[in-house]
C-alpha angles and dihedrals in degrees: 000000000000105000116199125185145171135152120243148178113213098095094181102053093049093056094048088048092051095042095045117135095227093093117079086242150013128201128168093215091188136348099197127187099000120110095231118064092203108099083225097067107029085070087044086053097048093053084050088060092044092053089076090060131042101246109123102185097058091179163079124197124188131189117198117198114181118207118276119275092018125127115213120183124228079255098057092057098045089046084052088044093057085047093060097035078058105050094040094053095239095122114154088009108139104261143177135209132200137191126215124188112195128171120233140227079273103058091249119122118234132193133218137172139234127208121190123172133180102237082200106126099201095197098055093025087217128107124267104255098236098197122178096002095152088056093040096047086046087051085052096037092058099050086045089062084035096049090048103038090236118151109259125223132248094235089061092052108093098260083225088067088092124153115280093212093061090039110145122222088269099037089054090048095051087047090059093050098042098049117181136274138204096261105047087045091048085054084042097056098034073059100056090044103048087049090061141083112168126022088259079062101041090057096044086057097046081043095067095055097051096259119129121216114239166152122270138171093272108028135290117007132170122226130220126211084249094052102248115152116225122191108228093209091052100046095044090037089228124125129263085241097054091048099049080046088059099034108020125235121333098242110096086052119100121268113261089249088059095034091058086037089063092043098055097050085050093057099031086050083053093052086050090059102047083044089070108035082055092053095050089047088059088047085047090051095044091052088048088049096043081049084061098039094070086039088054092049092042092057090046082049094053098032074055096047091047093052097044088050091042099045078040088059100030080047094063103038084059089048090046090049095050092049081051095060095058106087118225127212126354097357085048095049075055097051090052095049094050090039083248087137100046083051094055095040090055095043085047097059086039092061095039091057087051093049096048086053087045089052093045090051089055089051091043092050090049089045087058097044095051088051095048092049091048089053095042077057096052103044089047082050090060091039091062100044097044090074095049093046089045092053089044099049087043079052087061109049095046093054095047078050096050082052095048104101114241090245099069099022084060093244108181134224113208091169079113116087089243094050094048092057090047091053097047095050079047091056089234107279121146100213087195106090131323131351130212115221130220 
């Protein structure tokens, strides 16, 4: 069942939610370890505790839905609400719960349950620490659809559990990191099981998490792309018997040799895929860059043609102020006689020497700046392209992995007890080449 759960202050509003009329029917199924035996003032009772700490939200409050069509009996939901009592550390911690029957769209009554505790520890007047409850409510939630063979819901499968044959470049590079352990596998597997409901079903499901169907030494046995065997019966914590009663005897699956065979071109096909879309995506970017790159000379042109026409005309009005300087007729006979003129003339080529080394400066500091722009290109250029030659060449490898046989790439086999139990303490990672996440 979906299990939903938050701590809260507010003691009034939760009662009066839990108490509203709007449901078929109400029923306080139990009040325990509060004083009052009216659901009111329990919860008051419980915020009268909680004034003599500082915890605000002095409860928890917890919603139970079973599947549709399920029938869940009132010991089912007290059997999920110790579970989660369990698991959340309020054990003993007064608690209420509450049933609501509702109809439907479809004119059926459903029942569902409400679970409140205090988290007010009394004899350390402080509040119980909840850590983690989203994770630990979706670990109860699953063996409960497990325990009772109910279908379980999408929203309640790890949404990194994607399908391996559509992985994209990232998602295949974060698989490899993350590996997989006993326990996410163990979830993976009581998935695939409680989604189906025949052995065309079953393989579909394994199907779409990269797993292949097959026939082992002792029954029935899922393969991985890496060619890792694992034992129906141990993974989904069922017994031989059970399975063969759902999907029938192992013989018409593939050997292990073929099953791991079929795995390993989906997923190498898929590499190849991602290979090449991650070789078009550095020819995309080149072009881009190179895109950038003639924008980048035709402004360094301009910014050019616009020095050389300003210094020009800047050049000439200086020209045209120095000739003014040197005086004509009368006033420049009297130049020459005082040494006026020498003095000008002199000041004149003076100025015109500083202003050709001003000019050249203004060339030289361009010059740099373009050069420094055309590096700052190139380098962003690398930049780009490192990544890309990096994942293909991961690509690569990984394919030329996916073709080594087991035999010489040290695959191993844990469908044996003793290999089981060393895979498990190893959290099942295979160290020998890549491995595919959740």
């Amino acid at each position: 069942m979906i299990l939903i759960g938050n701590q809260r202050g507010n003691a009034k509003n939760l009662a009066i939610h839990l108490l509203k009329e709007e449901n078929e029917r109400v029923e306080i199924h139990q009040i325990r370890g509060f004083v009052s035996e009216n659901l009111n003032e329990a919860f008051q009772e419980s915020y009268a505790i909680s004034r003599a700490t500082q915890c605000k939200q002095h409860l928890y409050s917890l919603s139970l839905n079973p599947p549709k069509n399920a029938k869940p009996t009132e010991q089912d939901f007290e059997d999920a609400i110790n579970q989660v009592e369990k698991q959340l550390g309020l054990t003993d911690q007064p608690r209420v719960i509450v049933f609501h029957e509702k109809r439907g769209v479809d004119g059926e009554l459903r029942k569902h349950a409400h679970a409140v505790w205090c988290r007010i520890d009394t004899d350390k007047m402080k509040a119980v620490q909840l850590s983690f409850t989203h994770k630990k409510l979706r670990e109860v939630s699953r063996s409960l659809f497990v325990a009772h063979d109910w279908r379980m819901p999408d929203g309640l499968i790890d949404s990194k559990n994607r399908n391996p044959h559509n992985y994209t470049l990232a998602e295949w590079q974060q698989a490899k990191r993350a590996g997989k352990n006993a326990k996410e596998l163990t979830a993976l597997f009581q998935d695939c099981w409680s989604h189906s409901d025949s052995k065309t079903s079953l393989k579909n499901a394994f199907w779409e998490h990269g797993f292949v169907l097959a026939k082992g030494k002792r029954g029935h046995v899922a393969v991985d792309y890496q060619g890792e065997v694992y034992p129906l019966s141990r993974w989904t914590g069922l017994k031989a018997k059970n399975i063969r009663a759902r999907i029938g005897e192992a013989d018409a699956l593939p050997s292990v040799d073929q099953a791991h065979a079929l795995a390993t071109k989906i997923i190498a096909d898929r590499l190849k895929v991602l290979k090449t879309q991650e070789q078009q995506a550095a020819i995309t970017k080149l072009g881009i860059l190179r895109e950038r790159r003639r924008e980048l000379q035709n402004r360094q042109t301009q910014k050019s043609n616009r020095l050389k026409i300003n210094q020009h005309t800047r050049r000439v009005d200086e020209e045209a102020e120095r000739a003014r300087r040197i005086r004509k007729g009368f006033l420049g006979l009297w130049d020459r006689l005082t040494g006026k003129r020498k003095r000008t003339l002199l000041e004149n080529e003076k100025e015109v020497t500083e202003y050709q080394v001003r000019d050249q400066l203004e060339k030289d500091v361009l010059d740099v700046e373009n050069r420094k722009s055309i590096l700052q290109y190139r380098e962003k250029t690398e930049e780009t392209q490192i990544p890309h030659r990096e994942a293909i060449k991961e690509l690569n490898d990984d394919i030329a992995w996916l073709r080594t046989p087991p035999e010489l790439s040290n695959r191993r086999d844990h469908a044996n007890e003793d290999e089981d139990n060393s895979r498990k303490k190893s959290g099942n990672r295979n160290r020998d080449g890549p491995r595919l996440g959740r």
